[in-house]
C-alpha positions in Angstrom: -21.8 -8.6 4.4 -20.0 -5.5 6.4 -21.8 -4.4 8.9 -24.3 -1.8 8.2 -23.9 0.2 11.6 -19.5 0.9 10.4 -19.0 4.0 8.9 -17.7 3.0 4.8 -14.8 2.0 4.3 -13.0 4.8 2.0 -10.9 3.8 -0.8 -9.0 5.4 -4.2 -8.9 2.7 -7.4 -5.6 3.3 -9.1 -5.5 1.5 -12.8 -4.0 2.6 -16.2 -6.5 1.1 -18.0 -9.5 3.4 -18.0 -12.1 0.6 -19.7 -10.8 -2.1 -16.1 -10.8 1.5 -14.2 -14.4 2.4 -14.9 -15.4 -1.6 -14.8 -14.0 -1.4 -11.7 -15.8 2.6 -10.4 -19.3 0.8 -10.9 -18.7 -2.2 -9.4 -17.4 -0.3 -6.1 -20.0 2.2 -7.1 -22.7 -0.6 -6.6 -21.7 -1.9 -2.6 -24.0 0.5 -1.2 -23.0 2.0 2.0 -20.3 -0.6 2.3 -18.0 1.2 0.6 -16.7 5.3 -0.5 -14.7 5.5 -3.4 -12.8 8.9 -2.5 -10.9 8.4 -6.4 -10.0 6.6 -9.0 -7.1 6.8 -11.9 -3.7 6.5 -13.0 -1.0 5.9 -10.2 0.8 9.2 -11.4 -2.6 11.2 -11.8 -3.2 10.2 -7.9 -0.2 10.2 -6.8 0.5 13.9 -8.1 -3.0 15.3 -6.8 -3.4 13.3 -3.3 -5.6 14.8 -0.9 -6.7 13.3 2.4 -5.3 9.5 2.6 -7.9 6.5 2.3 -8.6 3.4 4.2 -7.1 1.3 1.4 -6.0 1.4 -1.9 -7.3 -1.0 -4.8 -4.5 -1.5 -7.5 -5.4 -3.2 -10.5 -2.2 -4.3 -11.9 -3.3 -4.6 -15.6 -2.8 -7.7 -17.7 0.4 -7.9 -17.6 3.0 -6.1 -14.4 6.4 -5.1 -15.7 9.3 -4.0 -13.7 10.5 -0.5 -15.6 14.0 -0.2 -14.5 14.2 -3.6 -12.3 11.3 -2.2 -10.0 7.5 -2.2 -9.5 6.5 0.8 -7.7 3.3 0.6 -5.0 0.8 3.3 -5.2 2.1 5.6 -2.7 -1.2 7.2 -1.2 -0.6 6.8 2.7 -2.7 3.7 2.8 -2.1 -0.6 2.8 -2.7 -1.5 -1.1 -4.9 -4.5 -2.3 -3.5 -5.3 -5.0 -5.2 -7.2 -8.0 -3.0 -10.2 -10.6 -3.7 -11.7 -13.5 -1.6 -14.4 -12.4 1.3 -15.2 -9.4 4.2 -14.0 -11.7 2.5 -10.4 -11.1 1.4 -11.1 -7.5 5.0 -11.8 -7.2 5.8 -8.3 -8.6 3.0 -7.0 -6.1 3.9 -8.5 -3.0 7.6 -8.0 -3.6 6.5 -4.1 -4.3 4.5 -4.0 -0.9 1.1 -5.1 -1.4 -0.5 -6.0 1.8 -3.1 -8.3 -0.3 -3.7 -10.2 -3.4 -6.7 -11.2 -5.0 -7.4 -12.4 -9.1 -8.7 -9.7 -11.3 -11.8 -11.8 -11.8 -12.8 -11.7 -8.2 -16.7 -11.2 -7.4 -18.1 -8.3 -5.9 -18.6 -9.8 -2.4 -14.9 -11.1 -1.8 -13.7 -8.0 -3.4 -15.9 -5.8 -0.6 -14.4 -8.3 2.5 -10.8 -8.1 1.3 -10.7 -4.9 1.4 -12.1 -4.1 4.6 -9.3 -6.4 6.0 -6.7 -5.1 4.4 -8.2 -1.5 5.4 -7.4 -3.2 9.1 -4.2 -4.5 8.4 -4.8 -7.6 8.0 -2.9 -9.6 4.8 -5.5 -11.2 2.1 -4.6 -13.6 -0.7 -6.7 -15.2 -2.5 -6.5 -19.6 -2.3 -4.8 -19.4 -5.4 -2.1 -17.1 -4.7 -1.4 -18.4 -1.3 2.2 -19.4 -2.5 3.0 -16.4 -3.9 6.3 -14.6 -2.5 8.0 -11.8 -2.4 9.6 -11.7 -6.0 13.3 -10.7 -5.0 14.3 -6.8 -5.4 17.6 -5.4 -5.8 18.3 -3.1 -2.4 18.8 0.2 -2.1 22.4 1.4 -2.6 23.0 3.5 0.4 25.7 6.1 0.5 28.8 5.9 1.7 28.6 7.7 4.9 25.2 7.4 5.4 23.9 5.7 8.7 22.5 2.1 8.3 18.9 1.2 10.2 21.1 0.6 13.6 20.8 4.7 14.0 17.2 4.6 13.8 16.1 6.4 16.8 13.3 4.9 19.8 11.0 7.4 17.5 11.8 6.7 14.5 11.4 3.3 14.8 7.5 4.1 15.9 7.5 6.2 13.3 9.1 3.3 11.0 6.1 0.7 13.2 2.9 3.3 11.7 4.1 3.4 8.1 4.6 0.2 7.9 0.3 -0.4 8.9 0.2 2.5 6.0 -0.4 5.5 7.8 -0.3 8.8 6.7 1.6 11.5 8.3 -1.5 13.3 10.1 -2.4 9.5 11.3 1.2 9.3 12.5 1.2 12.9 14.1 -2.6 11.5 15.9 -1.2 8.6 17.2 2.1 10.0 18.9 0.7 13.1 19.7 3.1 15.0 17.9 2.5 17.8 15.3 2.4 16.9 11.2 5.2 18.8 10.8 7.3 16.5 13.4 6.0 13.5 12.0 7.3 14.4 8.5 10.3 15.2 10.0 10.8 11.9 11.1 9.7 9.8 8.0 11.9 11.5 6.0 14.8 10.6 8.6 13.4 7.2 8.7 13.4 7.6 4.5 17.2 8.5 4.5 18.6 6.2 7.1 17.1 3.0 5.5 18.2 4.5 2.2 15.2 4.4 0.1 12.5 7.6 -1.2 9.8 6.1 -0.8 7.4 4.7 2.0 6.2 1.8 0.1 10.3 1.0 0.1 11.0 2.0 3.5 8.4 -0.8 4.9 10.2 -3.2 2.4 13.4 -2.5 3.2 12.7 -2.5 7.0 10.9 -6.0 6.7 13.4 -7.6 5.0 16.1 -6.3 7.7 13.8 -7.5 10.4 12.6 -4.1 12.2 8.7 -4.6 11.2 6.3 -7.3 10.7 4.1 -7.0 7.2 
């Protein structure tokens, strides 16, 4: 049980399957004051219409996760993702995509609630079944030619790189180095191009696997 006294912990549901996504609405729905689901939907519908970023994400992977052009794209919302498997192959596909968690799709009500209040902290969950899951390999980013390799990144950026990769948005960033929104987008997207990727989700990948952050 969370403590009563916190504020709730916000969160957006995304899931393709509207009969797991509104399974899913009711079952947040029913955690009281524990929890604030701020939205719930597709990954494109949320993804196209975000608003103010959440605490966490919940990302019900479906059935069955399939790489659509060699990939597996996180739900990029500004927030670590808790990602739920029908099995490890998928968790694979999850972890290798970014998730910061992994639970089974069958998981009660009360794990469900304490996962992702860690997870809204940072902190890595997997469930005792998945606890061998890794990282299923990806293909890296093809940079361009002349375009600078993570060596370039700058004293800031690499902050900047350090506060995406605990899933901050860009107003958290701006907050936490005392810099404007503006500036802080300024320097994700320079952190975006040098490590060669488009994505944030990527970026924290990317920079794990080359040893600049700790997931």
């Amino acid at each position: 049980m969370l403590d009563a006294s916190l504020p709730p912990i916000r969160l957006v549901l995304v899931a393709e399957d509207p009969l797991a996504r509104g399974a899913l609405s009711r079952v947040l729905g029913d955690r009281g004051g524990e929890l604030l689901l701020m939205g719930a939907g597709t990954q494109v519908e949320l993804e196209s219409t975000r608003g103010e970023a959440p605490d966490v994400v919940l990302w019900d992977t479906g059935m069955r996760l399939q790489e659509a052009d060699g990939r597996v794209e996180l739900p990029d919302l500004g927030a670590p993702v808790l990602a739920l498997v029908a099995d490890e192959a998928a968790g694979e596909l999850a972890l290798g995509a970014g998730a910061r968690g992994l639970l089974f799709r069958d998981v009660g009500p009360g794990p469900l609630t304490s996962a992702l209040s860690a997870v809204s902290q940072g902190l890595a969950v997997f469930d005792a079944g998945l606890a061998d899951v890794r990282a299923a390999p990806r293909s890296a980013p093809v940079q361009a030619p002349h375009s600078p390799g993570p060596e370039a990144l700058t004293p800031r950026e690499r902050e900047v790189l350090a506060l995406l990769a605990e899933g901050l948005s860009n107003k958290a960033i701006a907050d936490r180095l005392a810099i404007s929104e503006h500036t802080a987008k300024f320097h994700v997207n320079a952190v975006l191009a040098k490590l060669g990727v488009q994505r944030r989700t990527e970026a924290v990948v990317r920079a794990a696997r080359l040893g600049l952050v700790t997931l």
